[in-house]
N, C-alpha and C positions, 0 to 999 in steps of 0.2 A: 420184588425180591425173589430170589431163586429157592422154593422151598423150605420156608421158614419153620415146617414143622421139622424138620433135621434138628433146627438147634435146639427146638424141645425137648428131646432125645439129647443131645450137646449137653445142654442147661441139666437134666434130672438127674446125668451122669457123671459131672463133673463142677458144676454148678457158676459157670461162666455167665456172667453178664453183662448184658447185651445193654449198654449205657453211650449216650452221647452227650459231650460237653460244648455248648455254644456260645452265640450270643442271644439274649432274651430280645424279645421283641419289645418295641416302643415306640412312640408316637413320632415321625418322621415328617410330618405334616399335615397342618387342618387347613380347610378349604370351606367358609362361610356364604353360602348366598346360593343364588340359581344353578346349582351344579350337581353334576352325577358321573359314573363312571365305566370305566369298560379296560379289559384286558383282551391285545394280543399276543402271539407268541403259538412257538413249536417243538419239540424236543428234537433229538440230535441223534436219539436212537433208531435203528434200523428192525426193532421188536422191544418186546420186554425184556426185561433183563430174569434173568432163569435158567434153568438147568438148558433150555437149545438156545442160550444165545449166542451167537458168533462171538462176541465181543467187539462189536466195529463202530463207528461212529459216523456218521454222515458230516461232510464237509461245509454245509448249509441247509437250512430248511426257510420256508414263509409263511408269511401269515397276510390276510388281507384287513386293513383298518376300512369301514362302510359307515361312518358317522352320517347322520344327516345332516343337510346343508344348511341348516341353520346351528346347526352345532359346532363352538370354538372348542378350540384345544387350549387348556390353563395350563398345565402340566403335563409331563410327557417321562414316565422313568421306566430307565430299561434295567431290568435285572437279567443277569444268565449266571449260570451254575453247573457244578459236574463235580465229578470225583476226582479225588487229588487235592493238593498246594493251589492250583489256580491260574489259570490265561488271564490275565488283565487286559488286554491289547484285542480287539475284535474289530468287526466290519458292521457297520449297517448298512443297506442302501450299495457296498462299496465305500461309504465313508467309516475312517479311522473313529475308533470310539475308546478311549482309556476308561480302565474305571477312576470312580473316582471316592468312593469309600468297597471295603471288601468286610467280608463276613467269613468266618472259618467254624467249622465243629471236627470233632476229634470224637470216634466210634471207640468207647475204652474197651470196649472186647480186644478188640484187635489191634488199635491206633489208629488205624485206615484216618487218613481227613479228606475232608471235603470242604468247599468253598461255594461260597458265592459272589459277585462284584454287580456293582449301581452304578449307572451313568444317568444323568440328566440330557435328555435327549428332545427337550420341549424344543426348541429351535427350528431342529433337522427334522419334526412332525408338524409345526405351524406353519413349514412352506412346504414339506411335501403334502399334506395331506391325507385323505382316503386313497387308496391303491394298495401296492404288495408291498412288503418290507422283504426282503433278506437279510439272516443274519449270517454270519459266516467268517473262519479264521477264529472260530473258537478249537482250540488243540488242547483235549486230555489223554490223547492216546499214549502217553507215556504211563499214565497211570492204568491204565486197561491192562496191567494183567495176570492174567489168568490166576495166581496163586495169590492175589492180592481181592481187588473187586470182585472180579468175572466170577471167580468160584462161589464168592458167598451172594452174589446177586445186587450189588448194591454199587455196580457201575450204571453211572447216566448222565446226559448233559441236555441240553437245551436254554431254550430263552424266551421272556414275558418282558410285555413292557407292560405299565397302569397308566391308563390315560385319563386323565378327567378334565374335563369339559363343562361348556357352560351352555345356556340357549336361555333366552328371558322368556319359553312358556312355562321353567320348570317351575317347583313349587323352592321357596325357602330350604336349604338341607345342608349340612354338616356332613362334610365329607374326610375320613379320617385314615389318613395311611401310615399303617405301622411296619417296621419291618428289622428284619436281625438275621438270626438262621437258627430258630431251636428246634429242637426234636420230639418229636413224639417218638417215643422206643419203652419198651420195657424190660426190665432186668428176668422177668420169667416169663415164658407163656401161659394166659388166659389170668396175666394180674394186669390191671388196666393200670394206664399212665395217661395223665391229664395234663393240656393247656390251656389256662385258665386268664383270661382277659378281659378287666374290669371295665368299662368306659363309663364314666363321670362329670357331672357338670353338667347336662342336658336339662334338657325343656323341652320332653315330646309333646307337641301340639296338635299331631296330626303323624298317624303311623303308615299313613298309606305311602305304599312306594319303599318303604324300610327295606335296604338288603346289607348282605355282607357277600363279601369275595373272596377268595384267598389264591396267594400263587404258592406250590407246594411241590417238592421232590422225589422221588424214591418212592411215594406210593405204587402199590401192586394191586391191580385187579383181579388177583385170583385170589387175596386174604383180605377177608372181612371178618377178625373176630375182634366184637367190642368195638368195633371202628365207627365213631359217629363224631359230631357236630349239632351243638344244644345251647339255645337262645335262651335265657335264662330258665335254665334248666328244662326245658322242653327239643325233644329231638327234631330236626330238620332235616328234612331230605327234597329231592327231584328226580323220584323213578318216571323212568326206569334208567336211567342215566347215572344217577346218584343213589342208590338207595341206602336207608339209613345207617345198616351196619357195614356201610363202608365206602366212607366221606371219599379216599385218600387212594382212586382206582383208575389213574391216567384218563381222566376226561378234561374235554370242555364246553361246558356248558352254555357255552357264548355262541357257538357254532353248532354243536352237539356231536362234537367229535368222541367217540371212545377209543380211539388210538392216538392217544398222546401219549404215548409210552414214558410210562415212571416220572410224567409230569403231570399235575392237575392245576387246571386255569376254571374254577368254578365259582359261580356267583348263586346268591342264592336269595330268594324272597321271605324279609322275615317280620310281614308289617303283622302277620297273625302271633306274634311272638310277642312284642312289647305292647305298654300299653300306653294311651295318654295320660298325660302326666308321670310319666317313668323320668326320675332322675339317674336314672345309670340303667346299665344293658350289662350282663355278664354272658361272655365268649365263651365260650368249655369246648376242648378236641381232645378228643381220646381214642386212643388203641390197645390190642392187648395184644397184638404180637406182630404187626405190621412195623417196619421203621420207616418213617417219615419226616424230612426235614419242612419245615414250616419257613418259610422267605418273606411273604407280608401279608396282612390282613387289612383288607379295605372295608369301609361300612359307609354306608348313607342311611342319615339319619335328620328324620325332619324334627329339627331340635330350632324354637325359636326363642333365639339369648340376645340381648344385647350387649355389646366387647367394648365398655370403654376403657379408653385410653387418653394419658392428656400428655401435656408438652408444653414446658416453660418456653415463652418466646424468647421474652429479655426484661430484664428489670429494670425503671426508672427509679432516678433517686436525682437528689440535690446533695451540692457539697456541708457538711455539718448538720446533716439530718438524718434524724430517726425514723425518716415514714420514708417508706418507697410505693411503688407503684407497682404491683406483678401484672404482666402480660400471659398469658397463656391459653390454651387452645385443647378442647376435649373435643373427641373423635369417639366415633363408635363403625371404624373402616371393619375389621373382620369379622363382622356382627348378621346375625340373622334376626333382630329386631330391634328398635326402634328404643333409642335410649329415653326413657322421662324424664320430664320438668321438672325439677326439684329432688334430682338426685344430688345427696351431700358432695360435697367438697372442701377437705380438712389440709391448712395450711400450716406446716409444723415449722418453728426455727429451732433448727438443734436439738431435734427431738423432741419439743415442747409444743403442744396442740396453743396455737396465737391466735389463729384466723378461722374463720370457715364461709362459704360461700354456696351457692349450688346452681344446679342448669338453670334456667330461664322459658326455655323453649324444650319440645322434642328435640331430638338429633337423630335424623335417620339412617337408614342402611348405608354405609359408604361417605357419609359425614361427618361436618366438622362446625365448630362453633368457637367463637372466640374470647374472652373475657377478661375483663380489668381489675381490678381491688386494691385496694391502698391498704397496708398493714402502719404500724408504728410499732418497730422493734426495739422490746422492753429494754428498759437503761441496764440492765446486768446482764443481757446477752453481747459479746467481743464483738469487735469490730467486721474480723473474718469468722462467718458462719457456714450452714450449709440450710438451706429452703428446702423445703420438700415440701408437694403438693401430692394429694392422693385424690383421686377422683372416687365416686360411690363409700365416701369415709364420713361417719357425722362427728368424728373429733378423740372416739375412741377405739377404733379398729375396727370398727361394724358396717357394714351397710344394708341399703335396703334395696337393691336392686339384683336380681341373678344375672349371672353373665356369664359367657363360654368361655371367659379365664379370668380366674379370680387374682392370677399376681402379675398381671401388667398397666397396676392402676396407678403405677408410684413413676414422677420426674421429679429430679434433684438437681439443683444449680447451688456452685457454690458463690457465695455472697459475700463482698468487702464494701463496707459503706464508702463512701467520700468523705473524706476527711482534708482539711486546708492544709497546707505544709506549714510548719513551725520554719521558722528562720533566725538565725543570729543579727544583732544589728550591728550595723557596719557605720565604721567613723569617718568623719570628711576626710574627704586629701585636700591638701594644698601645696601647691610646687611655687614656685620664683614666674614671676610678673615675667611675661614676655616681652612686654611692650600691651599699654593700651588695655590691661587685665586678660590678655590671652594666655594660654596655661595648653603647658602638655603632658598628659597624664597617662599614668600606669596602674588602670583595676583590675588587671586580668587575674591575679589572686583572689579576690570578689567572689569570684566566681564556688569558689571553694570554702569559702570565709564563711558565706550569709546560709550555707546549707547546715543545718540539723540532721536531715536522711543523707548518708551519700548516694542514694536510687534520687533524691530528686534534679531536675534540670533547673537552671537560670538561664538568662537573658539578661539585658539592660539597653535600657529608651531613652533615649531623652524626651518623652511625654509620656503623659497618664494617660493619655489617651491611647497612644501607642502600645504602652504597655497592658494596659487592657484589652485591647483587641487582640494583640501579638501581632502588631504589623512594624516594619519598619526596624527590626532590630540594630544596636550598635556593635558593626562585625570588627570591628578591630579594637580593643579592650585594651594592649596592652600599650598604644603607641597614641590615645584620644586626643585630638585637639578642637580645646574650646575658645572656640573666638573672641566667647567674653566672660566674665564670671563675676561676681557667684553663677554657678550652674546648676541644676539637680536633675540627678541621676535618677531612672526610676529599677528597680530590681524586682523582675519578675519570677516565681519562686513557684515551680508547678510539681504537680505528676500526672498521673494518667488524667486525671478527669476535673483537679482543682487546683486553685492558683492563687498564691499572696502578693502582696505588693509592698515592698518597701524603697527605702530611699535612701542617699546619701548627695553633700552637699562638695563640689570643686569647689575651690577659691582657689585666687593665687596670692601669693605678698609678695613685696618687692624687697627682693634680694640686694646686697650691697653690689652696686658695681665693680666691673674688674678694671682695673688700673693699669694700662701698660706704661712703665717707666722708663721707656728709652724712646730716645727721640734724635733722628736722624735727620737734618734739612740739608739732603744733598738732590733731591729731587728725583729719587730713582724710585719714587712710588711707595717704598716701605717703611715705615713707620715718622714719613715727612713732616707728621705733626703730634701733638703729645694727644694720644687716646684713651677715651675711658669708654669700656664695651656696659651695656646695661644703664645707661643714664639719661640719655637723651630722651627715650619711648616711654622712662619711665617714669621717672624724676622732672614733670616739667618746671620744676621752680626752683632749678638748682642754681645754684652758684659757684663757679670757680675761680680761685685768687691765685697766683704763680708770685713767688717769693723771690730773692736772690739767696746768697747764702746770707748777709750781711741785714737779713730782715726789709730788705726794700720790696713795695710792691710793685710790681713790674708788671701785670697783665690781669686783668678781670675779664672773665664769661658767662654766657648762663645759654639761655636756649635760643634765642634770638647772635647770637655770635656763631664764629667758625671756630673748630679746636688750633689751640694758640702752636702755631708755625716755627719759634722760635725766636720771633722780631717783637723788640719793645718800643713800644715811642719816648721821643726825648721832649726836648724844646723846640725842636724844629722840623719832626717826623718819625719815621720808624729805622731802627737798625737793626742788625742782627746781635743776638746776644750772643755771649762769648760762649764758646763750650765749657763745659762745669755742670757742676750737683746746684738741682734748685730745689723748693720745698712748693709745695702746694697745701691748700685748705680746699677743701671741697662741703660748701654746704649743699645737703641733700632738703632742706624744709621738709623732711618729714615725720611725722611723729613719733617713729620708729625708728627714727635717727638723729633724734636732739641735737647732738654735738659733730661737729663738722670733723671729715675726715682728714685724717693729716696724711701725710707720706713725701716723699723725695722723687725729682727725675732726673735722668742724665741726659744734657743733651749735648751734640754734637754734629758739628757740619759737615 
């Protein structure tokens, strides 16, 4: 910054302050196992920003990544930043890069803002590799000027990317990337202003190798008052590069460059700073008249936790039952040690502690295990519930295991037993004799009838057998014919997962025959003889008697005869009878028709 003691003077005389509003920093990603980290990156200035600076901006700058060759790349996140509203839209490599979350703070003195933007860039670094990066077609020169940034010193751009990596000789470590855009600044000169970042949950087992990192803005190498960097409450530095009263001095410490102008890319050793057995590490940056925006803090930390996690697979159950079967699967994947045997495992229905279970075996770094248990869910819990299983739970919200996240112990499945479908019973049909006890039938109502849910489906078989398996269904309901009867129907009655069976019974009965009463014997085919439809197939043991008008019998049949032609015999063969009304008796023998049918014909030649 361009002469900060000026606003000293500014500040005593008018009492202006000098305040920035961001975003706070916070945990953007953890990284458990064999891994560590490294920043490159370069700024965009052409000097420091100050009373001789041009105000210009370089159109790209590089940086070289030199990992060793047994070292992968996990992650790959590029940050760039400057003054102004914000370029979203940059180059790496030549390739297009959008961001894809942005960051803003707002300088209350004056308003001035400033940004920064993130891109996820692990891809475009797992196939290039080590070599040079360019970044490039970052544009703030709109905001460059003079009476705005330039004068007060607090124009700059540039870009970092955090890489972190993995190699199996590293030791177990907790790699934590935070990131936002706050400020370090203060409202007066030589009153300090603090950022203060707690990290929690650990398991130091081992401090060797402990560091933290940071990528930083707008710091000035020519102000260091109060400017430090304090591991739980002890000062850190890297002279001559870094010295303690003034963290925030365009270095980087990766390389050992001191002209990274109003950026600082510095990583720092702080295994002499925690201790083992340290549950939490506190962060503290402070200034007292430097302004610096803050973009992420990195830390490795050999914290050995194990992270379990579990996962309902799928629930067995049977239909009209209160026990089921839980599948599910405990993990301890983002884990830096080795989850124990006989860590609880609390199985709630509906909020109520029912079940409990626990590991059996270790489960190691990057593993998984799988497990069974049969519950019987209490008679006053409903039908549809919700299960939850919590791993490291002994049934009251406790456990006894520490882990690098205490609230990703809980899966939930919601749960509806099996239950049989209720059904309506449904009454026989019976239709008129076709002949021979054949029947044609109309159950496609059935369908709608024998249901209690209208969510459940029907079917209908003609076997139990069928209907039990659900093979062979009867596809056309409304038009059935049965060859013979009595029949029985079977009605299968399901939903998702269970199924009833009921039944109904076809019969047919034999309908009165129909009686055509005209009778033509002219031999053109149409009514040549006296017909009765429905009698023959169905009536074997009928009897028919043809009358005159005058009560004489003239003609007897039954089933072994032809229908009577309209010729009677006399004394000495057959003649034609005269045309006229004749009466007929129709006995049917059957029990359902005691008394013989009467009725008239008309015949005519």
């Amino acid at each position: 910054m361009r002469l900060k003691r000026f606003y000293f003077l500014f500040i005593v005389l008018f009492g202006v302050i000098f305040k920035t509003n961001g975003q706070n920093l916070s945990l953007y990603n953890q990284f458990n196992g064999r891994f560590d980290f490294t920043f490159i990156g370069n700024t965009l200035n052409v000097q420091p920003n100050g009373a001789f600076d041009p105000c210009l901006i370089l159109p790209s700058s590089d940086a070289t990544l030199n990992l060793s060759p047994t070292d992968v790349i996990e992650n790959a996140y590029l940050y760039w930043a400057g003054s102004g509203t914000g370029d979203f839209n940059v180059k790496l490599n030549g390739i297009d890069i959008t961001s894809q979350r942005n960051f803003s703070a707002i300088q209350s003195s004056n308003g001035n803002p400033f940004f920064s933007a993130f891109a996820d860039v692990t891809t475009q670094l797992q196939n290039t590799g080590n070599g040079l990066y360019s970044f490039s077609d970052l544009d703030v020169s709109p905001f460059l000027n003079p009476d705005t940034y330039c004068n007060n010193g607090t124009n700059f751009s540039g870009w970092a990317i955090v890489i972190v990596f993995g190699n199996p000789t590293l030791p177990l470590n907790q790699i934590n990337v935070y990131d936002g855009l706050e400020a370090l600044s203060t409202a007066v000169v030589d009153v300090q202003d603090q950022l203060i970042i707690n990290l929690g949950n650990l398991n130091v087992l081992n401090n060797s190798g402990a560091k933290l990192g940071f990528v930083a803005w707008e710091g000035d190498a020519t102000i260091s008052n109060q400017e430090s960097l304090l591991i739980n409450g002890n000062s850190i530095d890297n002279p001559p590069l870094n010295p303690g009263n003034n963290a925030f001095n365009g270095t980087n410490s990766i390389t050992g460059s001191s002209s990274l102008y109003n950026m600082d890319l510095d990583i720092y050793d702080i295994q002499n700073y925690i201790s083992i057995g340290n549950s939490s590490v506190e962060v503290k940056m402070t200034t007292a008249q430097d302004f610096v925006l803050i973009n992420t803090i990195v830390t490795k930390l050999n914290s050995q936790l194990a992270d379990a996690t579990v996962a309902i697979n799928n629930i067995e159950q049977e239909c009209d039952s209160r026990t089921i079967i839980v599948n599910y699967t405990v993990s301890n994947i983002n884990a830096t040690e080795v989850l124990p045997p006989g860590t609880p495992i609390a199985i709630y229905v509906d909020g109520v502690f029912t079940a409990y279970d626990e590991t059996t075996l270790p489960i190691p770094i990057g593993g998984s295990m799988s497990y069974q248990t049969t519950i019987t869910i209490p008679i006053n819990v409903p039908l549809d519930f919700n299960l939850v299983i919590i791993v490291d739970d002994r049934g009251d919200g406790t456990g006894i295991v520490a882990e690098l996240n205490e609230n990703n112990n809980t899966a939930t499945i919601a749960v509806s037993l099996w239950v049989t479908p209720t059904f309506n019973t449904l009454e026989n049909l019976v239709v008129c004799n076709e002949g021979f006890t054949r029947g044609t039938f109309d159950f496609s109502t059935y369908e709608e009838l024998v249901k209690t849910n209208p969510l459940d489906g029907v079917r209908f078989f003609e076997t139990l057998e069928n209907a039990t398996n659900n093979v062979s269904p009867i596809l056309n309901t409304s038009n059935y014919q049965a060859s013979a009867t009595p029949k029985e129907i079977y009605v299968r009655i399901f939903n998702d997962n269970c199924f009833a069976i009921s039944d109904f019974i076809l019969t047919t009965r034999n309908c009165p025959p129909t009686v055509y009463n005209y009778v033509s014997v002219n031999n053109d085919t149409y009514n040549d003889s006296f017909t009765i439809g429905g009698l023959r197939d169905i009536f074997l043991d009928f009897k028919l008697e043809i009358y005159s008008r005058w009560g004489r019998l003239l003609w007897t049949g039954n089933q072994n005869t032809e229908d009577w032609n309209g010729y009677v015999k006399d004394g000495f063969g057959s003649k034609n009878a005269p045309d006229g009304t004749y009466f007929y008796l129709l006995f049917l023998n059957d029990v359902d028709y005691p008394e013989p049918l009467k009725g008239f014909l008309y015949l005519h030649h």
